[in-house]
Rosetta silent file (secondary structure, phi, psi, omega in degrees, C-alpha in Angstrom):
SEQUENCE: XXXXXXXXXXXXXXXXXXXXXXXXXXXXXXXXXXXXXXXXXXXXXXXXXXXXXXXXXXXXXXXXXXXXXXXXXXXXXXXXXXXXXXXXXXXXXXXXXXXXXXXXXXXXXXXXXXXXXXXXXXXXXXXXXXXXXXXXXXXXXXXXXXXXXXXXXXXXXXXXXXXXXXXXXXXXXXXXXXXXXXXXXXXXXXXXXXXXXXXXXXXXXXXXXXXXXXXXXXXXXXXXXXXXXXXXXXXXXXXXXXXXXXXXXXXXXXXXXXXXXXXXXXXXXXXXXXXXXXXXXXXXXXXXXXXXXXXXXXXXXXXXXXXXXXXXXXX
SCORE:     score description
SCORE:     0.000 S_00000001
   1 L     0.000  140.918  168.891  -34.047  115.200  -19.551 S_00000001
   2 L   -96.556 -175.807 -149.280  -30.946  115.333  -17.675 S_00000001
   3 E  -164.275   89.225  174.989  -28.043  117.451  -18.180 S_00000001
   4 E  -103.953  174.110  172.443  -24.644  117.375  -16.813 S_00000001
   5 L  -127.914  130.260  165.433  -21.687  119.687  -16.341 S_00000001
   6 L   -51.695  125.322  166.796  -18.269  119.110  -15.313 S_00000001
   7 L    68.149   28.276  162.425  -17.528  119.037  -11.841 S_00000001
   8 L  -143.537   44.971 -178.936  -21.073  120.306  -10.905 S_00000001
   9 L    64.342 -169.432  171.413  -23.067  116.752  -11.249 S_00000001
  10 E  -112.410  130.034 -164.750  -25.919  116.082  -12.959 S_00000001
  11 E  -124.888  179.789  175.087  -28.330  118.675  -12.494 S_00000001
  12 L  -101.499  128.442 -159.263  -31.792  119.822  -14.682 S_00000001
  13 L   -82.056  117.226  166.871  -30.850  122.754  -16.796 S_00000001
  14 L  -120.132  148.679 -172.654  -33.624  125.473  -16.491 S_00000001
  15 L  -123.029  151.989  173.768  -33.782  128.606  -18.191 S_00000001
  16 L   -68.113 -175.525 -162.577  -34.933  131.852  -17.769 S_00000001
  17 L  -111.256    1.055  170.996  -37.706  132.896  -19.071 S_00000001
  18 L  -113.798   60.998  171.674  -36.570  136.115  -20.400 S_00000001
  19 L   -75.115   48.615  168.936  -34.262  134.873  -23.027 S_00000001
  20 L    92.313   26.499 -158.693  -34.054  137.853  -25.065 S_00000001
  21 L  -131.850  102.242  158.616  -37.473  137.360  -26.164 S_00000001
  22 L   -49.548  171.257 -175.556  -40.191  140.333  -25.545 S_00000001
  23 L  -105.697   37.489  150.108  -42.818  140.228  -24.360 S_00000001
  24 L  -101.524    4.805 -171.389  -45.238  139.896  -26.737 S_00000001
  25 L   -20.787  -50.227 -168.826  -43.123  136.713  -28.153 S_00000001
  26 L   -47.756  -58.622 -171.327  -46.459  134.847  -27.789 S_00000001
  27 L   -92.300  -17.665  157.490  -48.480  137.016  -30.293 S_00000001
  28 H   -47.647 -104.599 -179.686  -45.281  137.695  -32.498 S_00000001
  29 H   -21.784    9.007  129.275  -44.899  134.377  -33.388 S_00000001
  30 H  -116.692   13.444  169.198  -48.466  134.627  -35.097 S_00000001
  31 L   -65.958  144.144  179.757  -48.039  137.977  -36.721 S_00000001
  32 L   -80.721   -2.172   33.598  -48.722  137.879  -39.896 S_00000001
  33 L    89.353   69.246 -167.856  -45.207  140.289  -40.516 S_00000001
  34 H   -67.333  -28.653  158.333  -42.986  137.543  -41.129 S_00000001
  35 H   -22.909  -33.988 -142.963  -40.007  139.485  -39.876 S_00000001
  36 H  -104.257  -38.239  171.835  -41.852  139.605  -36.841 S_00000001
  37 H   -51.658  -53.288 -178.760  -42.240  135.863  -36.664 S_00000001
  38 H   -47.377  -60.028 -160.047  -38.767  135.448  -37.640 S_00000001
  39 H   -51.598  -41.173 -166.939  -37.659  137.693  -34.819 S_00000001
  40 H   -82.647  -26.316  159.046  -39.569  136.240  -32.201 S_00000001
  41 H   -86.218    2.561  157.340  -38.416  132.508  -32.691 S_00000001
  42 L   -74.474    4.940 -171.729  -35.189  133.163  -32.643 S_00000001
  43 L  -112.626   -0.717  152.372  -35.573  134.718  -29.357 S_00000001
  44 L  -102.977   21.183  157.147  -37.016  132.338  -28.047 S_00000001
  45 L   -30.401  -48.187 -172.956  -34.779  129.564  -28.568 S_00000001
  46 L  -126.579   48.990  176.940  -33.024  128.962  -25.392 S_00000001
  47 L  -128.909  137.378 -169.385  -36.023  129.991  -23.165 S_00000001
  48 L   -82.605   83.559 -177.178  -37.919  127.591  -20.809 S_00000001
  49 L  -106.968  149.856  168.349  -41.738  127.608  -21.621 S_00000001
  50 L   -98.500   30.950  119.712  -43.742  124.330  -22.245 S_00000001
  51 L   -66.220  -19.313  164.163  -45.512  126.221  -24.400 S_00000001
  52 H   -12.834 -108.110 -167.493  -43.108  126.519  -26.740 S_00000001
  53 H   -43.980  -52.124 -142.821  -43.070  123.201  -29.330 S_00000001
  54 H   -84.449  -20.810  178.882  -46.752  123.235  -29.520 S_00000001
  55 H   -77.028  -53.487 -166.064  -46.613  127.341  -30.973 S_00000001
  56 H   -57.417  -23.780 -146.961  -43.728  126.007  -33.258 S_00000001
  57 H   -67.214  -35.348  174.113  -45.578  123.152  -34.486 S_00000001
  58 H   -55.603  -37.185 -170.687  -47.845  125.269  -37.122 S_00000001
  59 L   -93.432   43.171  174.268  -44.566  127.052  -38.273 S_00000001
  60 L   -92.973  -29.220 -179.162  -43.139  124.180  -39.591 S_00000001
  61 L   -62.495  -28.745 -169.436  -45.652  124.905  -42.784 S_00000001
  62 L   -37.030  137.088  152.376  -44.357  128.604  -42.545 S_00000001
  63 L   -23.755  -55.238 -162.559  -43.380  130.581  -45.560 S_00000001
  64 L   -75.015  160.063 -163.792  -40.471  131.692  -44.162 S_00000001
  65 L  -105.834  -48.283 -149.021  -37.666  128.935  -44.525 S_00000001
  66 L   -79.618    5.809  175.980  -35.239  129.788  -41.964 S_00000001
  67 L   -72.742  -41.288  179.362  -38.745  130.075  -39.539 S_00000001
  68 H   -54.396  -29.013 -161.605  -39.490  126.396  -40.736 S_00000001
  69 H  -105.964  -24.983  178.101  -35.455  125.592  -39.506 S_00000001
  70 H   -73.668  -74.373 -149.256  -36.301  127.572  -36.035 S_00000001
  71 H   -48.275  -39.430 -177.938  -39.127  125.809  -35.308 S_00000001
  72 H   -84.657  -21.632  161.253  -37.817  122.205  -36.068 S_00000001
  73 H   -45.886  -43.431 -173.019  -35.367  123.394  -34.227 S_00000001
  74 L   -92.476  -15.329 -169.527  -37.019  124.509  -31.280 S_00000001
  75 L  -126.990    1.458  147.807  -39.323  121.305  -30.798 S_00000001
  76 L   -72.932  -28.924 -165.983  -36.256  119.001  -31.021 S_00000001
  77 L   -88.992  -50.625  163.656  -34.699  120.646  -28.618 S_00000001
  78 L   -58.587   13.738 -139.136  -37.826  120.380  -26.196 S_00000001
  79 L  -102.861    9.993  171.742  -38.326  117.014  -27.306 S_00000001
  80 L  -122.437   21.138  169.919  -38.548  115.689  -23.935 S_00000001
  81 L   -92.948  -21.373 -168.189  -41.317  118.345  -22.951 S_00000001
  82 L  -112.893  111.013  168.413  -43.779  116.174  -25.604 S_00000001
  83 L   -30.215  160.730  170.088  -45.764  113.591  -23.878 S_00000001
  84 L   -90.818   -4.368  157.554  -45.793  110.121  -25.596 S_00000001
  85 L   -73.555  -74.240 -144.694  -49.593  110.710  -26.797 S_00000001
  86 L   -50.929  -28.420 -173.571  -48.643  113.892  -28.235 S_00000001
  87 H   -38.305  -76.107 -172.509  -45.292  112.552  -30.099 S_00000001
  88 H   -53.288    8.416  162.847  -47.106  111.341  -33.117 S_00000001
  89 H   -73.267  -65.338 -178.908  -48.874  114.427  -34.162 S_00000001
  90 H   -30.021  -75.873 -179.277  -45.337  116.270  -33.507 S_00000001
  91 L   -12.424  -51.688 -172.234  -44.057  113.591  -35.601 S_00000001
  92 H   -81.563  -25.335 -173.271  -46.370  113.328  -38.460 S_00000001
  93 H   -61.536  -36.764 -160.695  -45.824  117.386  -38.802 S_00000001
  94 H   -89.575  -52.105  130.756  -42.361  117.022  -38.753 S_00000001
  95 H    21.795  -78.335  162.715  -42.590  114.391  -41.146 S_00000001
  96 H   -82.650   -9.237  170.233  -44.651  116.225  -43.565 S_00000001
  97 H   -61.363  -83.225  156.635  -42.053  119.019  -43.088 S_00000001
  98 H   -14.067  -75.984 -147.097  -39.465  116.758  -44.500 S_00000001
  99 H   -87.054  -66.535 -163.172  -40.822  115.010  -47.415 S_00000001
 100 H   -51.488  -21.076  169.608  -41.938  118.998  -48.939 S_00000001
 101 H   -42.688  -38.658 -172.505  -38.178  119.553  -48.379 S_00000001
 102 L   -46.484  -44.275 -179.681  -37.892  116.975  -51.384 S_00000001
 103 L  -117.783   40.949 -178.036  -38.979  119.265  -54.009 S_00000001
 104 L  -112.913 -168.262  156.823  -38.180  122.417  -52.902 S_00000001
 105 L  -101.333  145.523 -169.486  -34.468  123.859  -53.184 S_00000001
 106 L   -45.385  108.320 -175.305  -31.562  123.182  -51.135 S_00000001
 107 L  -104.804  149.059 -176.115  -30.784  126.201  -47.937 S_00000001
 108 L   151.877  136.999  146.350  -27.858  125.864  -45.995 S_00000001
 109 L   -24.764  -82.741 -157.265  -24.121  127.337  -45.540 S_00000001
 110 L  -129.842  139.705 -179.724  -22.581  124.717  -47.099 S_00000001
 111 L    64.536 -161.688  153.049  -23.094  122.506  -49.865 S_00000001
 112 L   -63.048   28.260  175.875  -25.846  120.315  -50.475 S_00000001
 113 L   -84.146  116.935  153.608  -26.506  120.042  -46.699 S_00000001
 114 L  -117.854  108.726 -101.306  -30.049  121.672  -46.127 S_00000001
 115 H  -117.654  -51.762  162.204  -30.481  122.785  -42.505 S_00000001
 116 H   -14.141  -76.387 -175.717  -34.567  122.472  -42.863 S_00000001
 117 H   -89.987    1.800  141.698  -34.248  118.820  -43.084 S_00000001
 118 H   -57.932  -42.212 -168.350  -31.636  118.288  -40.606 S_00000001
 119 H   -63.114  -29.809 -167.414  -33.408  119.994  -38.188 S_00000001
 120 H   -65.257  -58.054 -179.365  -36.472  118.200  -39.212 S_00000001
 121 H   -58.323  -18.234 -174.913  -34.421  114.722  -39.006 S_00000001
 122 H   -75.040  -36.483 -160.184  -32.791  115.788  -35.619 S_00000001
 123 H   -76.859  -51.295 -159.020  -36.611  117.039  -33.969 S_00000001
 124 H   -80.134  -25.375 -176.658  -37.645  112.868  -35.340 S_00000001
 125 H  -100.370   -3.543  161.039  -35.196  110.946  -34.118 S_00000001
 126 H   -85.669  -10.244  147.742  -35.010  112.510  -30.783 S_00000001
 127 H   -70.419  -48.078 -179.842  -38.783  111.977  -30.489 S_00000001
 128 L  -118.223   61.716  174.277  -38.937  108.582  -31.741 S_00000001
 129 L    37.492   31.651  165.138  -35.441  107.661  -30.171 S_00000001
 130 L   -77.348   73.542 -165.481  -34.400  106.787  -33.710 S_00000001
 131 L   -60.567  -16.702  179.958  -30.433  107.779  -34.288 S_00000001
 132 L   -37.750  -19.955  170.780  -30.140  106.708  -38.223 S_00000001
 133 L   -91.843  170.488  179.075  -29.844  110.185  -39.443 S_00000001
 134 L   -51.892  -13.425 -175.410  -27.343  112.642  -40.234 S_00000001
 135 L   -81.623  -24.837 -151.268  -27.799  114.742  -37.589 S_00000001
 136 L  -138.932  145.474 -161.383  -26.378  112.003  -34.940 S_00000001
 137 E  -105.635   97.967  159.770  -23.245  110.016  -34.155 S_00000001
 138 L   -75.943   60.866 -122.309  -23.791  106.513  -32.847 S_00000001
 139 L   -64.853  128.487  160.601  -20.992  104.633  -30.943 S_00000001
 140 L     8.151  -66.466  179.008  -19.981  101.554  -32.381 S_00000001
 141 L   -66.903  -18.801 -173.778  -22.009   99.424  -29.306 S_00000001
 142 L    88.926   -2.938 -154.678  -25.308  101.045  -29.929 S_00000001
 143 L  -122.927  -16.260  160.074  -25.607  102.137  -26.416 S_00000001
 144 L   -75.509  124.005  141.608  -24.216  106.200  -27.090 S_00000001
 145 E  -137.646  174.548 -177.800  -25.123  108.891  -29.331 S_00000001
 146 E  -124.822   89.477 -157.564  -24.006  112.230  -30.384 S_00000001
 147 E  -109.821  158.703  142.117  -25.708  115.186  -31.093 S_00000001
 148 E   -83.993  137.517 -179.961  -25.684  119.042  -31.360 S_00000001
 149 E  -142.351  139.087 -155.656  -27.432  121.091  -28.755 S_00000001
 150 L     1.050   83.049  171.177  -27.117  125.173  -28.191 S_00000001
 151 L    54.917   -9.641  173.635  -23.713  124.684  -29.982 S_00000001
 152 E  -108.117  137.509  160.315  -22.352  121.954  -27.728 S_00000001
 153 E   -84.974 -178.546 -179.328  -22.325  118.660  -27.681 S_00000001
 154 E  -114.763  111.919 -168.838  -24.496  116.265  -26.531 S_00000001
 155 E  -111.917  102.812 -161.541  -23.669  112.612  -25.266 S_00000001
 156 E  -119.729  143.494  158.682  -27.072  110.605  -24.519 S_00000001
 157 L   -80.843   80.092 -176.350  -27.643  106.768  -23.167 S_00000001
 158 L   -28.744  -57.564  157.447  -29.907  105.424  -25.785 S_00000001
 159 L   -29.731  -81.710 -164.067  -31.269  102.671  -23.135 S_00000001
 160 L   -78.654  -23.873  162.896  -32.005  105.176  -20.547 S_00000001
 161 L    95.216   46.552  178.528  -32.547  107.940  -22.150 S_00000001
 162 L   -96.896  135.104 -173.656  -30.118  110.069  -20.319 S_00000001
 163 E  -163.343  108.539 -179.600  -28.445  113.046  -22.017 S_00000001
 164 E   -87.239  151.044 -156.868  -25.625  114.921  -20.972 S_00000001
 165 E  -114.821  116.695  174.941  -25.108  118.607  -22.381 S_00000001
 166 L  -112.250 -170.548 -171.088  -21.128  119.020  -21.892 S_00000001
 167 L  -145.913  112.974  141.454  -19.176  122.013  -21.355 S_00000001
 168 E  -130.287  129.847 -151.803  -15.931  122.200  -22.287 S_00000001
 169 E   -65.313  119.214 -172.164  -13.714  124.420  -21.085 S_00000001
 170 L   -60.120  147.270 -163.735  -11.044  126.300  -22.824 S_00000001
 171 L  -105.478  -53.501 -162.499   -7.763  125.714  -20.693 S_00000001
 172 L   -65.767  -12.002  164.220   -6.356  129.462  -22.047 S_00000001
 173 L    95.818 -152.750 -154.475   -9.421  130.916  -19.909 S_00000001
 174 L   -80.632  130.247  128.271  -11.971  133.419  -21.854 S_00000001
 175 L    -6.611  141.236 -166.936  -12.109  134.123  -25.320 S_00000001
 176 L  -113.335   12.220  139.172  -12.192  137.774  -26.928 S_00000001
 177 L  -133.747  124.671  171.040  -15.084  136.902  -29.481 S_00000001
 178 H    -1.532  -65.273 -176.678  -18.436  135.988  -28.440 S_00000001
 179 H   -34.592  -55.940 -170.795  -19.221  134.179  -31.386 S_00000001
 180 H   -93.660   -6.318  164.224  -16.937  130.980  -29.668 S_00000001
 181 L  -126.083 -166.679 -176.488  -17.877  131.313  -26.155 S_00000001
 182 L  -135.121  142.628  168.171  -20.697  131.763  -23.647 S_00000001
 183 L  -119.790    0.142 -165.623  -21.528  134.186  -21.297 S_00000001
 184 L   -59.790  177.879  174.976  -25.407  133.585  -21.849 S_00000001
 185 L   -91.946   16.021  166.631  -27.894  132.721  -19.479 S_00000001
 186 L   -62.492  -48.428 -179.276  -27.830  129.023  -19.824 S_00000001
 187 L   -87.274   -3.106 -158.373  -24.354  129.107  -18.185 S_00000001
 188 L   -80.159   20.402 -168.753  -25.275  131.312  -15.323 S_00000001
 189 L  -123.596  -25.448  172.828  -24.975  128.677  -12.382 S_00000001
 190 L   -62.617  141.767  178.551  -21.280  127.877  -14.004 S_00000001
 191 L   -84.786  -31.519 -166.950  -18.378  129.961  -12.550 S_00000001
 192 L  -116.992  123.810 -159.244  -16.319  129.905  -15.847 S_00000001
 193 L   -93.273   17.283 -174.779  -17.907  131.804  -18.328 S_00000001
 194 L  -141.681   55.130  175.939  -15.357  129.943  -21.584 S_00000001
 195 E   -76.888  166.619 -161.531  -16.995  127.288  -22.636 S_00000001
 196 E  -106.267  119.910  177.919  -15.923  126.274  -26.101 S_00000001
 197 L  -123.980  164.180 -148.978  -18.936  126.068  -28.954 S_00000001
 198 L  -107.391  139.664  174.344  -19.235  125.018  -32.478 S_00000001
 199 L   -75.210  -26.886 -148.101  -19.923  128.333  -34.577 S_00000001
 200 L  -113.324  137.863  161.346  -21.918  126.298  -37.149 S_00000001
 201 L  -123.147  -19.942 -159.501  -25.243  124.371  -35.858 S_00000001
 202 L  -118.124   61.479  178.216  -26.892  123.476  -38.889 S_00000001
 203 L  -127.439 -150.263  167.601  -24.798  120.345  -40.079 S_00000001
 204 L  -104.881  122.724 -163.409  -24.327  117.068  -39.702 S_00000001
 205 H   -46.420  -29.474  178.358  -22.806  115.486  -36.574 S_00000001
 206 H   -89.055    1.411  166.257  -19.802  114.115  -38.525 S_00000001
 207 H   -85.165  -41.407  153.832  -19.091  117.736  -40.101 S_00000001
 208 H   -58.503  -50.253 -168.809  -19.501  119.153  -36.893 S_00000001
 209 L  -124.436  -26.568 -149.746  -17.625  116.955  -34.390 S_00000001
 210 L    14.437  117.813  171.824  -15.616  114.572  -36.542 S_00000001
 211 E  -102.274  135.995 -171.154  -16.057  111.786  -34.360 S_00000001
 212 L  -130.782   55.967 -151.952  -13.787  109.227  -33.375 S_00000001
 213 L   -71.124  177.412  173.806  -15.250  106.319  -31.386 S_00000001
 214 L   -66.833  160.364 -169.586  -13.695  103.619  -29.737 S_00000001
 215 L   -70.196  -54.841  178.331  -14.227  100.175  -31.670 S_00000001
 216 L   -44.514   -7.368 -161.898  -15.581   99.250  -28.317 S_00000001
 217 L    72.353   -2.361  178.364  -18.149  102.166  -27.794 S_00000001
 218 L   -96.815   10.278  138.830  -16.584  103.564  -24.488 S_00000001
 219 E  -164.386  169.296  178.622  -15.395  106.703  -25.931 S_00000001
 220 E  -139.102  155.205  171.743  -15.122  109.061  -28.540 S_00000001
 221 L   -83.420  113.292  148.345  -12.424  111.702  -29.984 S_00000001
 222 E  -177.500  170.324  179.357  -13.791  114.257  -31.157 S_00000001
 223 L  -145.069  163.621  179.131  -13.268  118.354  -32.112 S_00000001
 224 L   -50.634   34.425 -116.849  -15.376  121.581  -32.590 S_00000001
 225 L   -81.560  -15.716  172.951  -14.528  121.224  -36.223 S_00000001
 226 L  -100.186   24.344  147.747  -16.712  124.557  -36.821 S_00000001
 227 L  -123.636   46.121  155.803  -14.789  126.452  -34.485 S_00000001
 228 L    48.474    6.389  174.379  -12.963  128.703  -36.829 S_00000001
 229 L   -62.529   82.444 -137.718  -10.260  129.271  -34.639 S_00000001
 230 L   -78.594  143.759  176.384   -6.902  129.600  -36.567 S_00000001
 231 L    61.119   12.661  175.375   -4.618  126.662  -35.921 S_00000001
 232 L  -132.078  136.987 -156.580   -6.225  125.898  -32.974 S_00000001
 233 L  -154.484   84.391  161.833   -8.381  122.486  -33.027 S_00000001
 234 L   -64.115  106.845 -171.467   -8.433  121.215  -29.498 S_00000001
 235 E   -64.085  109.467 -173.911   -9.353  117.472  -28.842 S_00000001
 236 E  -109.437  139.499  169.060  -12.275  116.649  -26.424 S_00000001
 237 E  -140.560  142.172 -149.077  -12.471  113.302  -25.612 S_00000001
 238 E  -121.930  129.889  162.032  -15.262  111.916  -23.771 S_00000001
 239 E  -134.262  176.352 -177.831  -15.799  107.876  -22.037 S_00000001
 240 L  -105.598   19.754  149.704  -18.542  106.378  -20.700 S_00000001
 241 L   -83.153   -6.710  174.989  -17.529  105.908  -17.033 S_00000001
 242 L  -118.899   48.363 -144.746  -17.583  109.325  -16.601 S_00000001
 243 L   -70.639   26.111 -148.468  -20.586  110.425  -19.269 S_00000001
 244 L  -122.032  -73.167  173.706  -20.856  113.826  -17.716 S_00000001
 245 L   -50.843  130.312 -158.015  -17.609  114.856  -18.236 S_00000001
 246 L  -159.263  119.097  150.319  -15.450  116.100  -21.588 S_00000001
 247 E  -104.398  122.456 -179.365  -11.395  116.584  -21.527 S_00000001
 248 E   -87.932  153.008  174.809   -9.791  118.891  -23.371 S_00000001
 249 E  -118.295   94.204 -167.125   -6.600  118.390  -25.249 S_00000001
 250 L  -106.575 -179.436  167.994   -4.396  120.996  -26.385 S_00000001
 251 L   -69.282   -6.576  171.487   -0.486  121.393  -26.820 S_00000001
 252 L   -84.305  -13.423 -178.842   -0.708  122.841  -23.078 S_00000001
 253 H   -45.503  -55.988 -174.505   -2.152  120.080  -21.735 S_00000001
 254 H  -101.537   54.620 -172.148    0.891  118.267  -22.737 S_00000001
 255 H   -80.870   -8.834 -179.545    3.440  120.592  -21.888 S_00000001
 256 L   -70.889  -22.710 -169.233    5.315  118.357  -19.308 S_00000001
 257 L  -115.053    7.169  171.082    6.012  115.972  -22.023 S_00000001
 258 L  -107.779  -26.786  173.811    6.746  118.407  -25.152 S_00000001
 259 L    93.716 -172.562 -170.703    9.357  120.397  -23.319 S_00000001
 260 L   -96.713  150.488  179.635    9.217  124.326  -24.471 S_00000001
 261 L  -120.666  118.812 -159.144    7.893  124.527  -27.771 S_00000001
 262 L   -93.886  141.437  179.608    9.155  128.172  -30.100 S_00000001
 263 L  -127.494  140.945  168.261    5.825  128.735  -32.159 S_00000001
 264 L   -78.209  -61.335 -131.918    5.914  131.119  -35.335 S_00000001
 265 L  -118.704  -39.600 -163.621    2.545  130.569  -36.413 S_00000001
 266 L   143.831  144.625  120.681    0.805  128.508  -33.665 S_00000001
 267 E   -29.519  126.262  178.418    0.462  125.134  -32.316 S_00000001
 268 E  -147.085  165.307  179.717   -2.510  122.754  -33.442 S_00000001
 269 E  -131.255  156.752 -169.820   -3.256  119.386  -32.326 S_00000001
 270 E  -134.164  137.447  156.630   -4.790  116.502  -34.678 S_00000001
 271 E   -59.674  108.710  162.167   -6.695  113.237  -33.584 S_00000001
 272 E   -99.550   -6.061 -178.971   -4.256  110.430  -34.366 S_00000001
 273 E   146.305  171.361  171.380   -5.798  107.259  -33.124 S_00000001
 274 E  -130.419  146.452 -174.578   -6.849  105.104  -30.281 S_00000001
 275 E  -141.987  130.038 -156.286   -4.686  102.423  -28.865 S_00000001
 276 L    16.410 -110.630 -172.564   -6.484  100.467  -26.040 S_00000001
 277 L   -81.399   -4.146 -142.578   -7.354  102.968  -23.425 S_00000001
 278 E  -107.634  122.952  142.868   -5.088  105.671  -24.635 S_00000001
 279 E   -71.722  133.567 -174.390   -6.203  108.272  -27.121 S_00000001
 280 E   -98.835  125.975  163.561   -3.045  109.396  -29.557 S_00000001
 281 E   -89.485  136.951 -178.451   -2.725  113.036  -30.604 S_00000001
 282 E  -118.517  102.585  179.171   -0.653  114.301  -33.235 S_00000001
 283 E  -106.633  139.030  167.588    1.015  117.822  -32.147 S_00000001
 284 E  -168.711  162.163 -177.486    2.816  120.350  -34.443 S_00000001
 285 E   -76.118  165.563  149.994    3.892  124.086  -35.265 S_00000001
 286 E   -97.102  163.646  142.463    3.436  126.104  -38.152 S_00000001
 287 L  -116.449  171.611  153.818    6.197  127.894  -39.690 S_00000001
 288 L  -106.573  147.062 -170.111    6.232  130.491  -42.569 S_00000001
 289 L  -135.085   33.413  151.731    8.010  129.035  -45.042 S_00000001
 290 L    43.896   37.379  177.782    8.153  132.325  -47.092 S_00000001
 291 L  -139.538 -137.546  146.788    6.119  130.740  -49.673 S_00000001
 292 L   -38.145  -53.422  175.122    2.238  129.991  -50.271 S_00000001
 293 L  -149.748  141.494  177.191    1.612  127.921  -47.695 S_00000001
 294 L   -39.933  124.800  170.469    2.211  127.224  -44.274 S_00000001
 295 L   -61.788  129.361 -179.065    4.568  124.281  -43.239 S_00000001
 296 E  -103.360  144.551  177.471    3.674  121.437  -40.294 S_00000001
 297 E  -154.099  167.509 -179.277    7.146  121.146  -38.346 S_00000001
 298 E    54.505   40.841 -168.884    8.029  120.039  -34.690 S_00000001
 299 E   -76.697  129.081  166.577    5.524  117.234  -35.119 S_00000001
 300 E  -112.554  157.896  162.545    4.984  114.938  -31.940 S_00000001
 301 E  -134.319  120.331 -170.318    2.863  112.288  -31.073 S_00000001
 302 E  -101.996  150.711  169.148    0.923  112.337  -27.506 S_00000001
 303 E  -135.616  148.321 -178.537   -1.246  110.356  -25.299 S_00000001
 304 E  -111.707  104.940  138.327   -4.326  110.385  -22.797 S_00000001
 305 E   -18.590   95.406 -176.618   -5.040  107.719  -20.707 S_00000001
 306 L   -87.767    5.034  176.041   -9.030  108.422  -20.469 S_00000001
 307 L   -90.761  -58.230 -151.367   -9.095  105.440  -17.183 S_00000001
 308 L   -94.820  -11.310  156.243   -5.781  106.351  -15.498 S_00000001
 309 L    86.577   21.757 -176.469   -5.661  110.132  -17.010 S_00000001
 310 L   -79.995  171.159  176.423   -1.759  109.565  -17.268 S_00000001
 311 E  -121.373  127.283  168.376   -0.357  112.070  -20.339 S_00000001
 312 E  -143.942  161.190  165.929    2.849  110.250  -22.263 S_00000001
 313 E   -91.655  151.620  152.037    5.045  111.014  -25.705 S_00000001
 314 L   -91.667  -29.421  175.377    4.694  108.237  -27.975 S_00000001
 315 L  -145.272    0.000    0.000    7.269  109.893  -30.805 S_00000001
């Protein structure tokens, strides 16, 4: 699978192999202890073995639930690691994974979301290039989707079967908790250690990203919506002449054309539309308003070129 990053091509991401994982990970991951089980797939998550999906594939049956939610996790994520004899086996496991979800009860953060059978629907349609589920964002044209992948998204060319990983970068530089950036070892060929991640993985793409394609299929709007950040909701928008690539949009981006802005509370920016090439943003302040609830004031409305990259106010 390929993998790009802004402004360093498209390159193949490989990981080490000591991602936090000891080194019995091998023989963990069949202890009978399930703690032990537990421990060891989560530590191996973002480490590059091709053994990997084929150890997960038993613990989709596992006892443990959130092991069952690793695992589909973990062979989705690899899913371009599984030969095309092997897929249907994966498949049918994953499958049968699924359908026991039916009568068991719902797990998950929030709501009636259950993160089992996303994961399960995320590991099948990126094996059998199927996008119809909840896990994935489909552009208008048919020729895009949109996934999560180690907390970022993912922008893949259903034809070719191309799939960019993006990174985008916080403009205010690095973050003081962990939780929203990366310093991990994934990132370690990257200079800038503040990429911007979703806190939440185990949703649905349009709970995650609220996506906002183009009618045409040549780009999408979209924001971290799970990164918990107060008042700050930063726009990335993404097209598909550059598919590599993700720009972020904050109020500094568009400080030449807001002028100085006095903030109480904060700044936040809101997806307002698309008008031909131009995405529209919708900028405003908080105030305290010495009551209950916070106030929206100094409200603007901004624009991105994504072809000619000009920045304009529209209001």
């Amino acid at each position: 699978m390929k993998l790009s990053f802004p402004g360093c091509g498209v390159v193949v991401l490989w990981l080490a192999t000591s991602g936090g994982a000891g080194a019995d990970w091998l023989s963990d991951l069949k202890s009978p202890d399930m703690q032990v089980r537990r421990d060891a797939i989560g530590a191996i998550q973002t480490m590059d073995d091709p053994r990997i999906p084929a150890l997960c594939l038993p613990l989709l049956d596992d006892p443990g639930l959130s092991i069952r939610r690793l695992a589909a996790r973990a062979i989705g994520s690899r899913f371009d690691e599984i030969s095309e004899a092997d897929r249907p086996r994966y498949l049918a496991a994953l499958k049968a994974c699924l359908e026991q979800r039916k009568d068991e009860p719902v797990t998950g953060t929030y709501g009636d979301v259950d993160d089992i059978s996303l994961m399960c629907q995320r590991a099948i349609g990126l094996l059998s290039r199927r996008y119809d589920s909840p896990p994935f964002s489909v552009s208008p044209d048919g020729k895009w989707v949109l996934y999560e992948r180690r907390r970022r998204p993912v922008i893949a060319n259903i034809a070719e079967q191309q799939h960019y990983l993006l990174a985008p970068l916080d403009p205010r530089g690095d973050g003081p908790d962990d939780a929203y950036y990366s310093d991990t070892v994934d990132d370690e060929h990257l200079s800038e250690t503040n990429i911007l991640k979703t806190v939440e993985t185990n949703l649905p793409a349009a709970e995650l990203f609220a996506p906002h394609w183009r009618a045409d299929g040549k780009g999408v709007a979209l924001t971290l919506e799970r990164l918990e950040r107060r008042f700050y909701h930063p726009i990335l928008v993404w097209r598909a002449g550059a598919p590599a690539q993700v720009v972020v949009l904050d109020e500094s981006f568009f400080q030449s054309v807001l002028g100085t802005r006095k903030q109480e509370w904060g700044t936040t920016t809101e997806f307002a539309g698309w008008k031909d090439d131009r995405v529209l943003v919708r900028i405003f302040d908080y105030v305290d308003s010495n009551s209950d609830t916070l106030q929206q004031t100094k409200e603007a409305i901004v624009s991105y070129d994504i072809v000619t990259k000009k920045i304009a106010r529209e209001r």
